[in-house]
N, C-alpha and C positions, 0 to 999 in steps of 0.2 A: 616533290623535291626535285626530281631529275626528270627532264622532259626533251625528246632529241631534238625537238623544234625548237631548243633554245641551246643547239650546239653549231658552233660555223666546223665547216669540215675543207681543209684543204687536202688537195693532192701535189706532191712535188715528187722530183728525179728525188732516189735515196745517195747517199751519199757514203764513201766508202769502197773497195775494191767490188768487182764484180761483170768488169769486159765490158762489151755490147748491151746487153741486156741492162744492166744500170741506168748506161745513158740513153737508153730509149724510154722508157718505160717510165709512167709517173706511177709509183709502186706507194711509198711515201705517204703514212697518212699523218694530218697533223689535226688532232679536234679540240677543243677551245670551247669550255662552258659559259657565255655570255654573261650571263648573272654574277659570277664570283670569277671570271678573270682565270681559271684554271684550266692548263696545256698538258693534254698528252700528246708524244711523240710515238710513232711505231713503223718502222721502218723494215721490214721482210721483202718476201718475192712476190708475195701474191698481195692486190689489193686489197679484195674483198674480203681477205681474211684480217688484214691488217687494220681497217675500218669495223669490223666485228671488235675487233683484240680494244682498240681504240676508245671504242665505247662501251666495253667492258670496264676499261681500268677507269674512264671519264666516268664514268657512274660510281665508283668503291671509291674515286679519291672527292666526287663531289657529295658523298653519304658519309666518310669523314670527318670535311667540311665543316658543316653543320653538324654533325655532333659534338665536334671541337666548341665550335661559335655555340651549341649549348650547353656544354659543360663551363667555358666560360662567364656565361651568364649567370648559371646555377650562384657559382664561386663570387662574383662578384656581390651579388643578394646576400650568400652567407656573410660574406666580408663587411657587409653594411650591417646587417644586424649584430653584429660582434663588435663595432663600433661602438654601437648606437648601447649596447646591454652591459648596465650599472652591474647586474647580477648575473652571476656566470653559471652557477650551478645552484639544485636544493637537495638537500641531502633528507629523505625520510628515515631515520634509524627505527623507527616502530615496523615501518615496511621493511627494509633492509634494503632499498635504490637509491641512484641517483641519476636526478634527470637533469640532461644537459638544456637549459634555458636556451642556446642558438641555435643546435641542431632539431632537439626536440627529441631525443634520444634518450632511453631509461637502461641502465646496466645496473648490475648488483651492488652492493657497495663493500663487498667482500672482495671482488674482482678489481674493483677501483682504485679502493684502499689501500687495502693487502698488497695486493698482487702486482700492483703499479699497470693495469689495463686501460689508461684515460684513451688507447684505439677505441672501446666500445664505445665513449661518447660523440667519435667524430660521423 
């Protein structure tokens, strides 16, 4: 998933109060995940810590990412198969479940029922 050879790393002047030392110094990291187009800024005194801090946080927002983009997909398959199904639920009363036909999900039908639980089938 995250690989630093597919990060660009720039260094620039930080921006902000700070004298002398500001405008010398390229302190300023900016890293940039090539694959998905995602920028962290981090901007301190020291660099090498600011390029650690950089691709620390480039890493947790590009692991995210892609979890988002697969939970997305999950939803989107659930949403096609909910479409697509004439029959939404079966109700066993000998057994006492009920199984949700999209999810694939079996709850009581006490709970269902009664109780108005249709969270257990999602």
């Amino acid at each position: 998933m995250f690989n630093e050879k597919d990060v660009s790393i720039e260094r620039t002047k930080g921006k902000g109060p700070g004298g002398q030392h500001r405008n010398k110094t390229e302190s300023m990291i900016k890293a940039t995940h090539l694959p998905t187009g995602l920028t962290i800024a981090v901007d301190g005194r020291k660099q090498h810590t600011n390029k650690r801090e950089a691709l620390k946080l480039l890493e947790e927002k590009v692991i995210q990412y892609y979890q988002q983009q697969k939970a997305d997909k999950k939803k989107k398959v659930r949403d096609n198969k909910i479409k697509e199904r004439d029959i939404i639920r079966t109700y066993d009363y000998k057994k006492g479940v009920v199984k949700d036909l999209r999810t694939g999900k079996t709850a009581s039908i006490k709970n269902v029922m009664l109780k108005g639980r249709l969270d257990l089938l999602r």
